[in-house]
C-alpha positions in Angstrom: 129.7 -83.1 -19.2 129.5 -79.9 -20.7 131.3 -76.9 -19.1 128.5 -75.5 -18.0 127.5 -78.1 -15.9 130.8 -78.6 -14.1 130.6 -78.0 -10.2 132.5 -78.6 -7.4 131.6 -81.9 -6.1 132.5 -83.5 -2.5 134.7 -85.9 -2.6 133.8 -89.1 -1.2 135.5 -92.1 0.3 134.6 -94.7 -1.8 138.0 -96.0 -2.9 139.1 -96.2 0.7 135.6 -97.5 1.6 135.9 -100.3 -1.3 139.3 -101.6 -0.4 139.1 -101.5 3.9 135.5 -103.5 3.1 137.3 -106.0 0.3 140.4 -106.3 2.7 142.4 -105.0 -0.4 145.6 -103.9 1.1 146.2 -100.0 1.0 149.4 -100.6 -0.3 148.7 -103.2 -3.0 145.9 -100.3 -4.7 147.9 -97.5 -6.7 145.4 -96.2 -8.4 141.7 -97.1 -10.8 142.5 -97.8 -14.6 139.7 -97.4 -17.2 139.9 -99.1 -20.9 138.4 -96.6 -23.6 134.4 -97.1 -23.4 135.0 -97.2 -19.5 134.6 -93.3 -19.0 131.6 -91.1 -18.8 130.4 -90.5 -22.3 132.5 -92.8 -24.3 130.5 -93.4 -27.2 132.0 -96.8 -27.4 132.2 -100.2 -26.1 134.9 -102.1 -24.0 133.6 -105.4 -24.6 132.5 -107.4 -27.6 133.1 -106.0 -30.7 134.4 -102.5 -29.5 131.9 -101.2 -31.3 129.5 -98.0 -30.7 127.1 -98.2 -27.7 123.4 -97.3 -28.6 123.7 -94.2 -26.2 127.1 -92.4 -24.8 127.4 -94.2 -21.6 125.9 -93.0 -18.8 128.7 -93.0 -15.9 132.2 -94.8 -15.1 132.6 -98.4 -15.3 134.7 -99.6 -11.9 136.6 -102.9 -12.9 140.4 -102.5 -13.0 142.9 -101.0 -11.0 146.6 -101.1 -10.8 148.7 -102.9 -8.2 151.3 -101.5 -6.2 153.5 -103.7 -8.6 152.1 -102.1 -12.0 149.9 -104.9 -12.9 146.3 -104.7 -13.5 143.5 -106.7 -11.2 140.1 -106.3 -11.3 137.4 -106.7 -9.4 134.7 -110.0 -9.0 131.6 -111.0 -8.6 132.4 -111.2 -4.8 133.7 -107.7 -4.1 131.3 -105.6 -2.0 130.3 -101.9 -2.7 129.7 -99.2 -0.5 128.0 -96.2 -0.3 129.4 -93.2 -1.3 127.4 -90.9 0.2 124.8 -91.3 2.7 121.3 -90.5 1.5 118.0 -92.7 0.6 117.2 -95.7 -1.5 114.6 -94.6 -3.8 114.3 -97.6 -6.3 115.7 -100.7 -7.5 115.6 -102.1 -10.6 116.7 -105.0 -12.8 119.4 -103.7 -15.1 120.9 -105.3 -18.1 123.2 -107.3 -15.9 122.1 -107.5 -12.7 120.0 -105.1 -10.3 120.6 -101.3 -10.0 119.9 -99.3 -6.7 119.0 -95.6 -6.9 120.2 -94.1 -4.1 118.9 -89.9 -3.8 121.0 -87.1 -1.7 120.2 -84.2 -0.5 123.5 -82.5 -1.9 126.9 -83.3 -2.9 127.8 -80.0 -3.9 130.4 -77.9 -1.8 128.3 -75.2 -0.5 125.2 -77.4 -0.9 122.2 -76.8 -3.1 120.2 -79.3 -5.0 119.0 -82.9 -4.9 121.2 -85.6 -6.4 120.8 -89.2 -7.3 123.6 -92.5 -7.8 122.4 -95.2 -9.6 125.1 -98.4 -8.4 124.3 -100.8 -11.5 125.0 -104.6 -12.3 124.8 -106.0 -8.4 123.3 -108.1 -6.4 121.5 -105.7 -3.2 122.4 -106.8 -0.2 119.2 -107.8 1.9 117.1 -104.4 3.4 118.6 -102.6 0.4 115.0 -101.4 -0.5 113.1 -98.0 -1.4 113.0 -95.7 1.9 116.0 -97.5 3.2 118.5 -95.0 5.1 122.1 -95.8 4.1 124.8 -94.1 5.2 128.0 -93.7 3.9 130.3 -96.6 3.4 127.6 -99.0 4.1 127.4 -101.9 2.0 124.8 -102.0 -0.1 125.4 -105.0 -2.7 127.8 -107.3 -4.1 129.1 -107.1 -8.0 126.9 -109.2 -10.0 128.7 -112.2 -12.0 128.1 -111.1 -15.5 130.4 -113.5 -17.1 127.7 -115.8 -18.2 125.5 -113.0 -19.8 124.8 -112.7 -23.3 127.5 -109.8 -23.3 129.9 -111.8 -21.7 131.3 -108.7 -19.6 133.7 -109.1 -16.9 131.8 -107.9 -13.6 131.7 -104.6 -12.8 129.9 -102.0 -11.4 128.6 -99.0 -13.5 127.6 -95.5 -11.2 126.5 -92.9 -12.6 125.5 -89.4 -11.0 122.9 -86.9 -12.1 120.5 -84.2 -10.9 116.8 -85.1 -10.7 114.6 -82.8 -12.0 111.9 -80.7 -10.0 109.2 -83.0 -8.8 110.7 -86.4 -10.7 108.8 -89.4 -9.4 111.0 -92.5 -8.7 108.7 -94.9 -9.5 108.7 -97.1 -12.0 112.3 -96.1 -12.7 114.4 -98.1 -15.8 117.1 -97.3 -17.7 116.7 -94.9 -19.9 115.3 -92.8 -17.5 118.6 -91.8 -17.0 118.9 -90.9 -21.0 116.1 -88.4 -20.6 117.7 -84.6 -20.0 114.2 -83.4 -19.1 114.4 -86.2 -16.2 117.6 -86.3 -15.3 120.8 -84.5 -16.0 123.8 -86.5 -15.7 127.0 -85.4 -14.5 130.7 -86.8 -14.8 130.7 -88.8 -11.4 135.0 -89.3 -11.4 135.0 -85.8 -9.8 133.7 -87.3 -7.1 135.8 -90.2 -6.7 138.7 -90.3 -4.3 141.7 -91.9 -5.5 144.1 -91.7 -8.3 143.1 -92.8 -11.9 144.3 -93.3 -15.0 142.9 -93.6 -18.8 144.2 -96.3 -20.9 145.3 -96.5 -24.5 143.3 -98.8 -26.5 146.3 -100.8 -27.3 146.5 -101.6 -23.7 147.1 -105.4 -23.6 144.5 -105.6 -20.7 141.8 -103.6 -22.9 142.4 -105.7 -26.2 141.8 -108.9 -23.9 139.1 -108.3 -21.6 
């Protein structure tokens, strides 16, 4: 994100949310861990060949975190997601690995001001999860979807991104690369946002050479 986009953002819950729903206990999550091509705009991969994506990517990829013990888990195809902020289910979609829901808010800014839309990618919705739905947040709204049998052969995770809809952008049909377009959308680095400690980590990173 450029620095002329940078804004104050409210912090959600979503870690805490993520672990009280997934009965992680508090004490056994120290913080989230992200291999390079994880992050907002990493123009790489973290799977496959490590090579260059297509497109920077889009948002964060959630998928490892460290244990009170310094060892990395990550999450499954079982783990549920919640809501990070309560708004409106304005599409769904089938993503590369799964379904995405597009969730729109009236504002996450402090001070308020302005639409905002999260896009929860590579799940499975849980049933009502549907355009006009009300969610609130911390509701669950889908499981990770089990990617490991994809073409990819990604470990399951789930991709959010963040961004600002233009005036008078029309949700339907929304795909992908919707989300590229700047005259659409304008995307914005979504770990401001996210409550929690987190850490970057080197490509050497036993964990990132393996997964």
């Amino acid at each position: 994100m450029q620095p002329k986009d940078r804004m104050r953002l409210k912090k959600t819950r979503f870690t805490a949310m993520l672990i009280e729903a997934n009965k992680i206990a508090p004490g056994d999550f120290r913080c989230w861990a992200f291999c390079p091509g994880m992050l907002y705009n990493s123009p790489d991969k973290w799977w496959g060949d490590r090579g260059r994506r297509d497109f920077p990517h889009e948002g964060i990829d959630f998928c490892l975190y460290e244990d009170a013990a310094g060892s990395l888990a990550r999450l499954d195809e079982k783990t549920l997601v919640p809501a990070m902020h309560t708004g409106v289910v304005k599409a769904l979609f089938a993503d590369y690995l799964g379904q995405a829901v597009v969730v729109e808010h009236d504002s996450i800014r402090v001070g308020g001001g302005g639409r905002f839309l999260s896009v929860y990618a590579h799940t499975e919705p849980r049933d009502g999860i549907q355009p006009g739905a009300v969610v609130r947040e911390g509701d669950i709204i889908a499981t990770i979807a089990d990617t490991r049998r994809s073409k990819a052969r990604i470990l399951p995770h789930l991709h959010f991104s963040l961004g600002r809809p233009s005036p008078g952008f029309v949700y339907e049909p929304f795909v992908w690369n919707i989300m590229r377009d700047p005259g659409r959308v304008t995307l914005v680095d979504p770990i401001d946002l996210v409550d929690g400690s987190w850490r970057a980590l080197g490509s050497r990173h036993s964990c990132c050479r393996d997964i």
